[in-house]
N, C-alpha and C positions, 0 to 999 in steps of 0.2 A: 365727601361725596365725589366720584367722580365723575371729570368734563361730561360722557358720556351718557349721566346718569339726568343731564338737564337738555341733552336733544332729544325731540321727539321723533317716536322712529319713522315718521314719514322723511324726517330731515336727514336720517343718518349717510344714504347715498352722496348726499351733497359734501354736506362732512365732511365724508373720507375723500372726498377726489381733493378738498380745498389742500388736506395735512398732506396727502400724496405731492400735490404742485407744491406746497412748500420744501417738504424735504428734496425735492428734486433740484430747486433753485441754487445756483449755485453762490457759495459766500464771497464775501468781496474780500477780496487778495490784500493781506497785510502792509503791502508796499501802497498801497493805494493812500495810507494816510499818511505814510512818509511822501508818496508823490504830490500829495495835498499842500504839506509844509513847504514842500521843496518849490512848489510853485509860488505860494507866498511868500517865503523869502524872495524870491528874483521877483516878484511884482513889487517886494520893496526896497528894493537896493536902486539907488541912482546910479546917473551915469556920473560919467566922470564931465568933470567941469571943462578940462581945454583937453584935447585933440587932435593936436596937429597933424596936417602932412607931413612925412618924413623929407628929407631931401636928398641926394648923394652929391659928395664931392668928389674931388680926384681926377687924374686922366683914365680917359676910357680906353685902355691900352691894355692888352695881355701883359703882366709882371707889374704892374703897377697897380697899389693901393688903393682903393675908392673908401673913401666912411659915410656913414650914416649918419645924419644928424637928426633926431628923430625932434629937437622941438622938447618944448617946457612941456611935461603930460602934470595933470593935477584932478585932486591935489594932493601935493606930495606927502608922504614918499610913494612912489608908483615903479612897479617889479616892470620894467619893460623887455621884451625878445624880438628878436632879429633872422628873419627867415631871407636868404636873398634867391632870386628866382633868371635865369635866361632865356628870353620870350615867352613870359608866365610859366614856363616849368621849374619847379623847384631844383636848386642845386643842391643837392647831398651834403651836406658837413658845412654847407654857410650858414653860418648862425652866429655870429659876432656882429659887433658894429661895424669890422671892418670883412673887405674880403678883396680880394688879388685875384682879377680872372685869371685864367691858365687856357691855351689854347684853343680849347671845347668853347669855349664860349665866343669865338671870334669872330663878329659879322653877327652877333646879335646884341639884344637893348637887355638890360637889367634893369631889375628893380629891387626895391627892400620894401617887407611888410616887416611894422612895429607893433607888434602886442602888448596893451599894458593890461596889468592886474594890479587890484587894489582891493580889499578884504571890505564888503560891504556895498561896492559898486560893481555896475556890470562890466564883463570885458570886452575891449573897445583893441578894437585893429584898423588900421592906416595902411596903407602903401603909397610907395614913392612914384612921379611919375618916370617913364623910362626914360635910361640915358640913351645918349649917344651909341650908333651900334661900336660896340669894340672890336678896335684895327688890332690882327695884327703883330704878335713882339718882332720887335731889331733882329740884325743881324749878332752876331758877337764878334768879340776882339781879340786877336793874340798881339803881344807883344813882348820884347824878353829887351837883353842888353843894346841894342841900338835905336830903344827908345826911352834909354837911363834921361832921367833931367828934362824932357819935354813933355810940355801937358797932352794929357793924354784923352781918346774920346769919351761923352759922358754919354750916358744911357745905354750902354750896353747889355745884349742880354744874356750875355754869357762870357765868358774870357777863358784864355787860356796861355799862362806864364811860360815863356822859357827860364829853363833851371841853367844852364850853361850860358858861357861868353862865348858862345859857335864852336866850342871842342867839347869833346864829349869828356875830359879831364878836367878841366875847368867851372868857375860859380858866376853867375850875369850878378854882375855889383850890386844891381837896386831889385834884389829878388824879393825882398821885405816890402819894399814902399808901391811894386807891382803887384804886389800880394794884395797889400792892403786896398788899392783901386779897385781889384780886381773882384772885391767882396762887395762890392758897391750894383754888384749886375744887378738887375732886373727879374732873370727869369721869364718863364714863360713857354720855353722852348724842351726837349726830351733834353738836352744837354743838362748836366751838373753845370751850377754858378761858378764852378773856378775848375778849371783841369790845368796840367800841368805837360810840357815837351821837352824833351832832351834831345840832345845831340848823338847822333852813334856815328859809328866810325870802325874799320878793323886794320888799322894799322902797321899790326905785325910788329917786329923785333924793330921796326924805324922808330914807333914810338918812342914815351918816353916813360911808357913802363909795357912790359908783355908777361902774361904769368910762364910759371913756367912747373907750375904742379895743380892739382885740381884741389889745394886747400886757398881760401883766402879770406880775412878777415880771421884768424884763427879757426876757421871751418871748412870741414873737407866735404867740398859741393859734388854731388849726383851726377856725372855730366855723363850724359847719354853716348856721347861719340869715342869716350876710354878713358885714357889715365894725358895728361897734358905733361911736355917734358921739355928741358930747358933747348929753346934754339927753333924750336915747332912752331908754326905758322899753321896747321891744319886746325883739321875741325873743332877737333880738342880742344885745343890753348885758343881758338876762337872763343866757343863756348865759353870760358871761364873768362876771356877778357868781358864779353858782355855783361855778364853775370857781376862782373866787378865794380864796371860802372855805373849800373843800375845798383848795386848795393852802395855806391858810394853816392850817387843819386841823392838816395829816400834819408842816407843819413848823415852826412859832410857838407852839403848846400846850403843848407837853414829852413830843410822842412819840416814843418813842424806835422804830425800826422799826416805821416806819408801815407798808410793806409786807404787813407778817407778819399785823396784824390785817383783822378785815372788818367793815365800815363800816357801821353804819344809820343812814338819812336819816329823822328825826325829822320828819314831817309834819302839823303841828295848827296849828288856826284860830289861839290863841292870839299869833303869831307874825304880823307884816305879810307882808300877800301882795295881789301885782295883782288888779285884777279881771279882767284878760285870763287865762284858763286855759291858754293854749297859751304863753303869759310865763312862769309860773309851771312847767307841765312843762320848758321849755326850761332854766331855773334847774338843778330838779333834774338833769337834763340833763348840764349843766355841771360837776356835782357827780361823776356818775359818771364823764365823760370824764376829771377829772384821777385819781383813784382807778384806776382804769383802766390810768395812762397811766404808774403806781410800779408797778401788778400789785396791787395793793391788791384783793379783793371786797366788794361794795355790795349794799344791803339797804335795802325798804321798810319804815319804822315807821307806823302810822296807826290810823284804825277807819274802816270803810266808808266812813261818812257824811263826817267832814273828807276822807278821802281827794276824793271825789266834789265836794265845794263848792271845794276848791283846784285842783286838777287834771282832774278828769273824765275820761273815757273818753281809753286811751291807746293808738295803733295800733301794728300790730304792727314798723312802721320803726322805732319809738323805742327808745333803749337802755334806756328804763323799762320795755319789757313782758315781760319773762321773769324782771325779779330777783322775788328769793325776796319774801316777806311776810314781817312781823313784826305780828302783830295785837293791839291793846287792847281795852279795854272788859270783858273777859269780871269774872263778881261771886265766882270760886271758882274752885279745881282743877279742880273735876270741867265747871264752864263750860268754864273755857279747854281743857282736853280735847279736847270737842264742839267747838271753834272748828278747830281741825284740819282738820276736814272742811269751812270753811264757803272762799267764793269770795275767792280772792286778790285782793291792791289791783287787780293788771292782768292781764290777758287771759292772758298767758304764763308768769305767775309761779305760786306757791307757797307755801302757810302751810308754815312752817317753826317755828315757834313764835308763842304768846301769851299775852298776860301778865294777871297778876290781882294784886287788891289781897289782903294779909294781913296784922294787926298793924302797919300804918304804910309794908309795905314792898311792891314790888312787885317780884314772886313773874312765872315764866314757867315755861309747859309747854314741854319741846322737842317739836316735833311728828317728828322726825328722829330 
C-alpha cells in the first residue's frame, strides 16, 4: 500500500508541504563527521608535561653567534623548531638553534619562538624573552708582512691580506698564518671575510724583470694597447708587465683559490712608477685584465692625491673606472666614516671602505 493510500485527503495539503521542507533541507557535508573526530581527538590529547622558556646565549653583536637553548621539552622524544624574529617580525631563513645577526637587524632586540610536536599531545610554542638590542659589527683589519710574528687584533670583522713583502715581485713570509687569522672575522658587514692587496708598481726596464713580447707564462695575452717589444717602457709592455704580476699573484704566493677572493691594487708613490700616467694606468690595467680573466674581482687602494700624481684622470673606456675604491688617509673612525661619502679614485667607481690608523694597526670602515 502506499504512504499516500493511509492520508486522508483533508491531510494531503499538509503532507505535501512537510516532503517539500524536507527535500529542500539541505544534507550535512561529509566532512562534518571527519570535523567531529577531529575535534575529539584534540579534546584528547594532552599537553605536554614541561615547557620551558627558551633562552638565548651569545654576544648581541652583528657577526657573532647567538643559540637557543630551548630547555628539557617532555616528554621525550619531542620534534622541537626554531623561528627567530627582529622586534617581533620574523626573519626570513632563521630557523636553527642558532643564528648570526647580519646588519638589518642592528639596533634591535631578538627573540626565538620553540615549537615542540609530539604525536598524541598538543603543540605548545614558547618564546624567548628579548635580547640586548644588537650593536653594531667592528671595523675590519689589513695586515700583510710588517706584522709577520706579532699578535694580531681579535674580533675582526673583516680582513684583508697583503700578498707581497712591499714589491709587487715579491711573497709577505707569513701569508699562510695571516690567512689563517684572517678566516677567524666576524662578518657582519657587505665586505667578503678575507680579501686580499697586492703591491703594483711600473718600473720599467730598471726592474728586475720588464716583458718584452705580449706572450707570458707560455700565453699570448690580448693586450689592448699592440704587440709589447724588447727595450719598450710604453703602454704596451706596461700592460703586460701588469698582467704578469697579477698572474704571478693568484698563482706563485701560496694562494690557494685565487678566484674566491677580490683583489686590491695597492697604489702609492712609494713604489716605482713611469712618468708617463697613461703607462702607469695601462699597468694597472693589465692587472685587472688577468684577475678578470680567473673571475677573480678587483679593487682600487690609494688617497686622492697619490691616486692623481700616478695615474690621473681615468676615462670611462678603461677597466679602471667603475672598480669600487678602497680609501686611506682618514686620522679616526669617525674620519673614515665621513670618507664614505667623499669622491671615488675614478669617475665610475665607489667608496666601499677606508681605513684609519689605531694602536699600530690599520683599522677600515666598510662603507657597504
Amino acid at each position: 500500500m502506499l504512504l499516500f493510500d493511509r492520508v486522508r485527503p483533508a491531510s494531503i495539503p499538509l503532507f505535501l508541504a512537510v516532503l517539500m521542507m524536507l527535500s529542500l533541507a539541505p544534507l550535512a557535508p561529509a566532512s562534518a563527521a571527519l570535523d567531529t573526530t577531529t575535534a575529539v581527538r584534540a579534546a584528547s590529547a594532552a599537553p605536554l608535561k614541561t615547557a620551558p622558556v627558551p633562552t638565548v646565549t651569545g654576544k648581541t653583536k652583528v657577526g657573532y653567534t647567538l643559540t637557543a637553548a630551548p630547555g628539557t621539552w617532555g616528554p621525550a622524544p619531542v620534534t622541537l623548531k626554531y623561528q627567530w624574529k627582529a622586534n617581533g617580525v620574523v626573519i626570513i631563513g632563521a630557523t636553527a638553534a642558532t643564528y648570526k645577526p647580519a646588519a638589518a637587524q642592528a639596533g634591535k632586540a631578538l627573540t626565538v619562538t620553540v615549537t615542540a610536536t609530539k604525536a598524541g599531545y598538543t603543540t605548545a610554542a614558547k618564546t624567548s624573552a628579548g635580547t640586548a638590542a644588537i650593536t653594531p659589527a667592528g671595523p675590519g683589519v689589513d695586515v700583510s708582512w710588517p706584522q709577520c710574528g706579532k699578535p694580531l687584533p681579535k674580533g675582526q670583522s673583516f680582513a684583508i691580506i697583503g700578498v707581497n713583502n712591499g714589491l709587487a715581485n715579491n711573497t709577505n713570509s707569513c701569508l699562510a698564518t695571516q690567512l689563517s687569522w684572517a678566516a677567524t672575522s666576524t662578518g657582519g658587514t657587505g665586505q667578503p671575510l678575507v680579501a686580499l692587496y697586492v703591491n703594483t708598481g711600473n718600473p720599467g726596464t730598471a726592474g728586475s724583470w720588464w716583458p718584452t713580447s705580449n706572450t707570458y707564462a707560455g700565453k699570448t695575452v690580448a693586450n689592448p694597447y699592440g704587440t709589447c717589444t724588447k727595450g719598450s717602457v710604453g703602454t704596451a709592455c706596461s700592460y703586460m708587465y701588469g698582467y704578469a704580476k697579477a698572474y704571478d699573484d693568484a698563482t706563485i704566493r701560496g694562494v690557494k683559490s685565487p678566484a674566491s677572493y677580490t683583489w686590491w691594487l695597492d697604489v702609492e708613490t712609494e713604489n716605482s712608477w713611469s712618468n708617463n700616467k697613461a703607462a702607469n694606468r695601462a699597468d694597472l690595467e693589465g692587472m685587472v685584465a688577468y684577475f678578470a680573466s680567473i673571475g677573480a674581482k678587483t679593487g682600487l687602494y690609494s688617497t686622492g692625491y697619490q691616486w692623481a700624481e700616478i695615474v690621473g684622470s681615468v676615462p670611462s673606456s678603461s677597466s679602471l673606472y667603475a672598480q669600487r675604491s678602497w680609501l686611506a688617509g682618514a686620522s679616526s673612525l669617525s674620519n673614515a666614516s665621513s670618507m664614505c661619502s667623499a669622491a671615488p679614485l675614478t669617475g665610475g667607481g665607489k667608496v666601499t671602505m677606508a681605513q684609519y690608523i689605531s694602536g699600530g694597526f690599520d683599522y677600515n670602515k666598510s662603507c657597504i
